[in-house]
C-alpha positions in Angstrom: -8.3 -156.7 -163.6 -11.8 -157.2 -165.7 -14.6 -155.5 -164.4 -17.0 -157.1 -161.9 -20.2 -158.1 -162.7 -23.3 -158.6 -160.8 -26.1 -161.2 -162.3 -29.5 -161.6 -160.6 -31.7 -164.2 -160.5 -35.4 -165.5 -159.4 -37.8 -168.3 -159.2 -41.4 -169.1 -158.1 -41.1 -171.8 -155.1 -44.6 -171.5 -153.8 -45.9 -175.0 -152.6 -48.8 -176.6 -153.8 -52.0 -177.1 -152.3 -51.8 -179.9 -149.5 -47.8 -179.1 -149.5 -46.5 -178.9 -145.7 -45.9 -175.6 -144.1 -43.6 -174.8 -141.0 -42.4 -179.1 -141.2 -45.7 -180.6 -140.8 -46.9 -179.2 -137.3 -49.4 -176.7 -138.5 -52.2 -176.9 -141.2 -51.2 -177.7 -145.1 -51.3 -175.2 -147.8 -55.1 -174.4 -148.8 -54.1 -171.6 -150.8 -52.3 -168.3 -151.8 -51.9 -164.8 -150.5 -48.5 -163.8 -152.0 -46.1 -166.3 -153.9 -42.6 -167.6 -152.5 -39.4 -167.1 -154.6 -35.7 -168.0 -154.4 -34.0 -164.7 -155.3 -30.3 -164.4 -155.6 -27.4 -162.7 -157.1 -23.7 -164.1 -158.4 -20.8 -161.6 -157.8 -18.1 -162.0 -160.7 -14.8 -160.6 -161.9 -12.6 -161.5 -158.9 -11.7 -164.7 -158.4 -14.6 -167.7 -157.8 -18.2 -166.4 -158.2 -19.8 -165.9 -155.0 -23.6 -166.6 -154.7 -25.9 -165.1 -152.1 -29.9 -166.8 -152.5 -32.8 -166.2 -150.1 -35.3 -168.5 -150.1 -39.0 -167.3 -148.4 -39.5 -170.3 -146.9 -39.2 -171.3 -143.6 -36.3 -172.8 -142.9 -33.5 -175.2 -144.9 -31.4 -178.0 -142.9 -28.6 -180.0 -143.2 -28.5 -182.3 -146.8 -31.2 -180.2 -148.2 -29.1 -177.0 -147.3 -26.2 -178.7 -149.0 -27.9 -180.1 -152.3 -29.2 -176.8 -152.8 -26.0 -175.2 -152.3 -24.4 -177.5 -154.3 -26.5 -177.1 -157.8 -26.5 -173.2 -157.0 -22.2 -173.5 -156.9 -22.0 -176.2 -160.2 -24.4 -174.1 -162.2 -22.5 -170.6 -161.5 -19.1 -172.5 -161.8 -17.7 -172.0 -158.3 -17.3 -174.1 -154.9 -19.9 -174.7 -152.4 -18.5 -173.2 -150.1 -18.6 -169.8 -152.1 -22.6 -170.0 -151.9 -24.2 -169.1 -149.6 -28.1 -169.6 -149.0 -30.8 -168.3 -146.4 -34.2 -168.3 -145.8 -36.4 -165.7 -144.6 -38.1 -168.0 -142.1 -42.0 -167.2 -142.9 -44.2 -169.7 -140.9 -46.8 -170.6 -144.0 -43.9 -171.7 -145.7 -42.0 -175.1 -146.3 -39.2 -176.4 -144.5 -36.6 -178.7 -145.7 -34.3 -181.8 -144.4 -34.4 -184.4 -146.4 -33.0 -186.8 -144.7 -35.6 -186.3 -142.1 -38.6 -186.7 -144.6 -36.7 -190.1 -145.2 -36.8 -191.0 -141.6 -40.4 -189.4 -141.2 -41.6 -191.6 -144.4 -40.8 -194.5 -142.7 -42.4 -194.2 -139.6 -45.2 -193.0 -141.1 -45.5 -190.2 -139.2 -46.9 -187.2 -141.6 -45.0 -185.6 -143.9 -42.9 -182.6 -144.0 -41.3 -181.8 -147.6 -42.8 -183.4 -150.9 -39.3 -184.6 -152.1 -40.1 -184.3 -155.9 -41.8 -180.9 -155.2 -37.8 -179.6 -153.2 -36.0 -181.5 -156.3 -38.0 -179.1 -158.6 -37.2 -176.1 -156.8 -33.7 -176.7 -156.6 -33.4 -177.4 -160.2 -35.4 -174.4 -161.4 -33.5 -172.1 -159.3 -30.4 -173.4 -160.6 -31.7 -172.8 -164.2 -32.9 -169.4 -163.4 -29.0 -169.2 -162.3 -28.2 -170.3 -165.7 -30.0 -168.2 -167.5 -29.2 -164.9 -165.8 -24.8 -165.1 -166.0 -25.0 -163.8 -169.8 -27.1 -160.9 -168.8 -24.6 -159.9 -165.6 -24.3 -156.1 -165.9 -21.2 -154.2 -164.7 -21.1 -152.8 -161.4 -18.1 -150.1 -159.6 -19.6 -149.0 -156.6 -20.9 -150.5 -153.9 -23.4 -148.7 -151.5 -24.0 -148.7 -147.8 -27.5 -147.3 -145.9 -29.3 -147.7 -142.8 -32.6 -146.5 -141.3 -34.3 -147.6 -137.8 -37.3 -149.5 -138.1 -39.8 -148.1 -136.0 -42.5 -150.6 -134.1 -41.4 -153.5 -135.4 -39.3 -155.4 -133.2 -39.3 -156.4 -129.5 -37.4 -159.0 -127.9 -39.0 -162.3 -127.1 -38.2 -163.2 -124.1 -39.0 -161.7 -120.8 -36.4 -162.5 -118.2 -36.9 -161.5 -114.4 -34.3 -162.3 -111.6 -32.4 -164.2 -114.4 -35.2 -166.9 -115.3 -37.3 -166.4 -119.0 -40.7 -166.6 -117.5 -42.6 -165.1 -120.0 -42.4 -165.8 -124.2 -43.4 -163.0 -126.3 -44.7 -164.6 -129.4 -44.9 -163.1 -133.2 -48.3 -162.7 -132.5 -48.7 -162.0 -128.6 -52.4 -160.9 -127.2 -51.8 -160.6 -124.1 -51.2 -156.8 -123.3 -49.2 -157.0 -120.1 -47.0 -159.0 -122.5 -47.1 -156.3 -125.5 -46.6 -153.5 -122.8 -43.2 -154.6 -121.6 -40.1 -153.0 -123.0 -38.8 -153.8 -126.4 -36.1 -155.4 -124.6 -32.5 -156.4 -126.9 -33.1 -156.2 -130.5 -31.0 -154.4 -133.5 -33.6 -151.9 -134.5 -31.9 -151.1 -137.8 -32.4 -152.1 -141.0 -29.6 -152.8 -143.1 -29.1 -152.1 -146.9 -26.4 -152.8 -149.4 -26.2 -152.3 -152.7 -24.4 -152.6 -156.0 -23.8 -149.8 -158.4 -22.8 -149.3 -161.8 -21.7 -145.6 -161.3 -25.0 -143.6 -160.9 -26.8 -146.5 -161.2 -28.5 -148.7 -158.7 -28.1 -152.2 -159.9 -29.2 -154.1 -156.4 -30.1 -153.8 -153.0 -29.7 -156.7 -150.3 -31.8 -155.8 -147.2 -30.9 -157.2 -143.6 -32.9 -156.9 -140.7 -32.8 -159.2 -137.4 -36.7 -160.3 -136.6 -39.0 -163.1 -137.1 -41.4 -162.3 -140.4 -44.5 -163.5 -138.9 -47.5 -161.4 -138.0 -50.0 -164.6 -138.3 -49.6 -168.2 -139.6 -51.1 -171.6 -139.2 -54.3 -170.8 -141.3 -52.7 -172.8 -144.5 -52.5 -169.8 -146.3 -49.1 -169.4 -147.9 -47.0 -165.8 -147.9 -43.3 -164.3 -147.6 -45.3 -162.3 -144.4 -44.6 -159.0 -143.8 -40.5 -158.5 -144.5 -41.6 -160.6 -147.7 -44.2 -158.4 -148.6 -42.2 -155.1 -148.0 -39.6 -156.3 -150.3 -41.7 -156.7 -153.2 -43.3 -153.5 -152.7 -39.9 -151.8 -153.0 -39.4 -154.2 -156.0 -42.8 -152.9 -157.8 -41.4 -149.6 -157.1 -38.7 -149.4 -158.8 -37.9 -152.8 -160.8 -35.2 -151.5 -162.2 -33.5 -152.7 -158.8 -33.1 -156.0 -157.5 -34.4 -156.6 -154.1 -33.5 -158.9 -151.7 -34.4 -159.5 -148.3 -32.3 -161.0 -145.6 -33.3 -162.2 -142.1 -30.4 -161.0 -139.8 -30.0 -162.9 -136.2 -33.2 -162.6 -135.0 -33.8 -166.0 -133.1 -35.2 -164.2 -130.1 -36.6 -161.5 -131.8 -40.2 -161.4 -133.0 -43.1 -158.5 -133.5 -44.8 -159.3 -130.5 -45.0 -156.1 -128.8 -46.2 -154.7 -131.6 -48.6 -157.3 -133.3 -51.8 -159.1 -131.6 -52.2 -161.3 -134.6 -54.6 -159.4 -136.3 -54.8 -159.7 -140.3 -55.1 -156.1 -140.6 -51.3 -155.7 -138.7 -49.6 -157.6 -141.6 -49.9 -154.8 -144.3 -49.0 -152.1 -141.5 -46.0 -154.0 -140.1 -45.0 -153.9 -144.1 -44.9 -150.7 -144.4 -43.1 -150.2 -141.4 -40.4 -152.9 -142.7 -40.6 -150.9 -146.5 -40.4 -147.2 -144.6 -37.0 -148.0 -143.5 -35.9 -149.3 -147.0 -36.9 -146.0 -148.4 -35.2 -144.3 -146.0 -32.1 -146.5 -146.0 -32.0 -146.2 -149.5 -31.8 -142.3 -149.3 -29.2 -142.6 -146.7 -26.9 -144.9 -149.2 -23.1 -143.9 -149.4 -21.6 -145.2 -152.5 -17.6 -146.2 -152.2 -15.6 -147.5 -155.5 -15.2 -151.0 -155.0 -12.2 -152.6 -157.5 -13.0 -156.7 -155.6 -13.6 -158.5 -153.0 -12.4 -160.9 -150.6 -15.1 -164.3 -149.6 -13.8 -165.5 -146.5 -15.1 -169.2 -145.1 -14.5 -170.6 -141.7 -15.9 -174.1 -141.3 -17.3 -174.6 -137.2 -19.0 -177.9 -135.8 -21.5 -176.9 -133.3 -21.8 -179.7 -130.7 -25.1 -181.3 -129.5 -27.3 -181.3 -126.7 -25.7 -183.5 -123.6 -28.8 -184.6 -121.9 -30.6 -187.7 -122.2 -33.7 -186.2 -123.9 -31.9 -185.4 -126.9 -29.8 -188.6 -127.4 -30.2 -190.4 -130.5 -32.0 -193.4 -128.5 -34.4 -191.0 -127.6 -35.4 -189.9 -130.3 -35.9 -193.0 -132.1 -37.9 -193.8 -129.5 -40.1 -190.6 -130.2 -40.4 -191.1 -134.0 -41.6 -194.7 -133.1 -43.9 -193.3 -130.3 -47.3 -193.5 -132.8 -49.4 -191.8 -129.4 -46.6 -188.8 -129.7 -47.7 -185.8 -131.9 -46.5 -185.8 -135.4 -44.8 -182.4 -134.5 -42.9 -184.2 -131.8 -42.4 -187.2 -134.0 -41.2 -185.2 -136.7 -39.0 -182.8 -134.5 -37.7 -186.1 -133.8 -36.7 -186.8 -136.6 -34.9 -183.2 -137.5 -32.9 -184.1 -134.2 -32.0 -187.7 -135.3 -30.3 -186.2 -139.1 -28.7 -183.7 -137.1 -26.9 -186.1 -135.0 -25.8 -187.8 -138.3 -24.5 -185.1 -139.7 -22.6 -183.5 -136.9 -19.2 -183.9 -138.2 -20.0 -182.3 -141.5 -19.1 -178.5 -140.5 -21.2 -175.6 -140.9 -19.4 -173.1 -143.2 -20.1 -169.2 -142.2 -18.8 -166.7 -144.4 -18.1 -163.4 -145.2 -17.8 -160.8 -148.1 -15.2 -158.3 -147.5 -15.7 -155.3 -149.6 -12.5 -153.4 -149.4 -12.0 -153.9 -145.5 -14.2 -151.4 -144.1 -18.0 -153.1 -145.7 -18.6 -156.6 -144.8 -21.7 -159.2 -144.9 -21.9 -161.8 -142.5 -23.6 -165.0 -143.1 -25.0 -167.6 -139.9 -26.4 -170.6 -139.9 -29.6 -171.1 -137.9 -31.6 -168.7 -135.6 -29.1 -166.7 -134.3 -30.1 -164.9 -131.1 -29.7 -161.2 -132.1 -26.9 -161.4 -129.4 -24.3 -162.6 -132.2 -25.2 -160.0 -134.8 -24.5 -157.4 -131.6 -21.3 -158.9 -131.1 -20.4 -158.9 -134.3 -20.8 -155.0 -134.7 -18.8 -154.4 -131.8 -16.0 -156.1 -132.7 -15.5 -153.9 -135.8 -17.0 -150.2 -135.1 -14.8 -148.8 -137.7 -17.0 -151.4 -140.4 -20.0 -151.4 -141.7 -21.5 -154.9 -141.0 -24.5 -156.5 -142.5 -25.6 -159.9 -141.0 -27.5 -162.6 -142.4 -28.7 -165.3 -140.5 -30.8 -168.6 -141.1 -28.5 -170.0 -143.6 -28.0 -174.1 -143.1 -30.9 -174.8 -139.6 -29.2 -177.6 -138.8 -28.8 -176.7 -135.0 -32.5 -174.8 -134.9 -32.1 -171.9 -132.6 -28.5 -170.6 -131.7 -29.1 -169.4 -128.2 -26.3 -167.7 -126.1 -24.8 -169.8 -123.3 -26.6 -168.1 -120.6 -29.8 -168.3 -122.2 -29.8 -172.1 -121.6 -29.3 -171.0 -117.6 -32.5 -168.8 -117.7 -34.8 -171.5 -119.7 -37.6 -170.4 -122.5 -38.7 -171.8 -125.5 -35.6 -171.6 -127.3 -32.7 -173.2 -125.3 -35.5 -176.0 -124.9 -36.0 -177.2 -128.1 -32.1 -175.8 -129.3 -30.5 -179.0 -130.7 -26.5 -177.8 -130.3 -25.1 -177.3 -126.2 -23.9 -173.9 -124.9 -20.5 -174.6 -126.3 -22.0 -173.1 -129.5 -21.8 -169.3 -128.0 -17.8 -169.6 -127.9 -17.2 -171.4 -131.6 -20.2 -168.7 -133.6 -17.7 -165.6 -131.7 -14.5 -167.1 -132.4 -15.5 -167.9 -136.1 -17.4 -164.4 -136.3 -13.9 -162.6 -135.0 -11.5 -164.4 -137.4 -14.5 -164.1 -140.4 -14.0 -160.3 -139.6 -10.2 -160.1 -139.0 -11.1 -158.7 -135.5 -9.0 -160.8 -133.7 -6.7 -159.0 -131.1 -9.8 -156.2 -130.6 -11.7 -156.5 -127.2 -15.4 -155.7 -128.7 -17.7 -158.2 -129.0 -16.6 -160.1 -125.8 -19.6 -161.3 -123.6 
């Protein structure tokens, strides 16, 4: 078998001044704290590459997700399917559908993506792609480490008698709301890494939580779990850093962040403390291939009237009607066209007993739980956010108990049973009890 190889890639996709961040619905980019960049890597030597890219941007849906996808798979000489793409869902960031910027354009509603601006991105990344396969540098081991993020994250919503009655946002002020418990969160961070023997070549980070401690101001940044990975990557740069947002839908840094400007820069440290000590807890196993597994799902939509199509064209028209609701209107509208075009989760199986999960959407941290459970005898690393065509994954019985996020959720209850059944077979846990709910 020839030896694997490992090639790494980057590229600056910070917006422009007067770019959207976060869609449209909060203020345009009026400058620059830290830059945004599209980092991946390309696995080779065994079989069809496999790329994994993180984008620090907010969030990537539907034909966007899939034309980046696709110059990412036709550059490294693989199938789109065998990419797979994230974001690290930072508020001052962009977000991308466009088909919705088509529909948005239209009805002249404000605008959410500058198309020539995404085309740009995607082709630059792909070039950096490009560039990087001839300097791919051998790797044998791969390494496994975790470390529990301290004061970081806390669940955001606060259920009583089985309702959500209270939404603990990424920056939360109210200190009744900052002094409940942390409530359901993974509190570990995640790292694995790539080795040629005693040699770190890369480290891909995973850690379930929204990256915000303040937005809206129309100053762009990767936030804090952005920021923590390039202060591991000036630290040592001769290890590539990536950064990974696992499930964390309904997970944010409220408890432990008020929204002052001075919290970003501690809730970094926090985020880069447990990459240090993840790092020192890494276990290196000789790794001879892999196995990149695919299961294609369709997550079905919303069944009440608000959410029909006719509804929402309705909205978009609606020129009294906020442009966030009139844009959101038209991210519901796209998905609705696109609902028989699956979502394809994957996973990298490392030998049987390391694997990396990849979700679309914001997965409540629920599924990453599950997911553990049903293999206890693996390590499992889970990335989430991939293609945000559905918006918030809730569990089915968050829709019973109400909130913010089965509100605005744009696929039914339904979706709890396909994400688990997809997530067993992606693990080959199937015919093991854990993970049931």
């Amino acid at each position: 078998m020839p030896p694997l190889h490992l090639a790494t890639f980057t590229c600056d996709i910070t917006p422009p001044d007067g770019h959207p961040l976060c869609g449209g619905w909060i203020e345009p980019v009026r400058g620059v704290d830290d830059p945004l960049h599209a980092l991946g890597i390309v696995l080779l030597g065994a079989g069809k590459p496999v790329v994994f890219c993180a984008l620090d941007w907010c969030a990537i849906r539907n034909d966007a997700y899939r034309i980046w996808r696709d110059a990412l798979a036709k550059t490294a000489h693989t199938a789109p399917e065998f990419v797979s793409l994230h974001t690290v869902h930072p508020h001052n960031a962009p977000f991308a559908d466009v088909e919705a910027e088509k529909r948005i354009a239209v009805a002249k509603s404000g605008q959410s993506l500058d198309l020539k601006y995404f085309d740009d991105c995607v082709r630059r990344s792909a070039d950096a792609l490009r560039d990087s396969l001839p300097k791919a540098r051998k790797f044998t081991h791969v390494g496994t480490g975790a470390a529990k993020v301290e004061h970081v994250a806390s669940n955001r919503r606060i259920v009583v008698d089985g309702k959500a009655i209270l939404s603990r946002t990424s920056a939360t002020r109210m200190k009744e709301m900052r002094d409940a418990p942390e409530g359901l969160i993974d509190p570990f961070l995640r790292t694995l890494s790539f080795w040629d023997g005693d040699s770190a070549v890369a480290a891909l980070h995973f850690y379930a939580c929204h990256p915000m401690s303040y937005y809206g101001d129309g100053r762009v940044s990767a936030d804090f779990c952005g920021l923590a990975r390039q202060k591991r990557q000036e630290e040592d740069n001769s290890v590539f850093q990536i950064y990974f947002n696992g499930c964390g839908g309904n997970v944010t840094a409220g408890k432990y962040n008020d929204g002052a400007k001075e919290n970003r820069p501690v809730l970094r440290d926090r985020i880069y403390a447990a990459m240090i000590k993840a790092w020192r807890d890494t276990k290196r196993t000789a790794v001879d291939g892999w196995e990149w597994r695919v299961v294609p799902v369709k997550l079905l939509p919303r069944r009440e009237p608000s959410f029909s199509a006719e509804a929402s064209r309705r909205l978009l028209a609606d020129t009294t009607a906020t442009t966030a609701q009139r844009n959101n209107a038209a991210f519901q509208l796209t998905w609705l066209d696109r609902i028989e075009i699956p979502i394809e989760l994957g996973c990298l199986d490392l030998g049987g007993k390391i694997l990396s999960l990849h979700l679309p959407g914001e997965a409540f941290v629920e599924y990453q739980l599950a997911a553990q459970a049903m293999r206890p005898d693996a390590t499992i690393h889970v990335a989430a956010y991939g293609d945000d065509g559905p918006g918030y994954i809730p569990t089915a019985r968050a829709y019973l108990e109400g909130g913010y996020e089965p509100t605005v959720a744009l696929s039914s209850p339904d979706s709890e049973e396909t994400l688990l059944r997809a997530i067993r077979k992606l693990l080959k846990a199937e015919g093991t009890k854990g993970g049931d709910r």
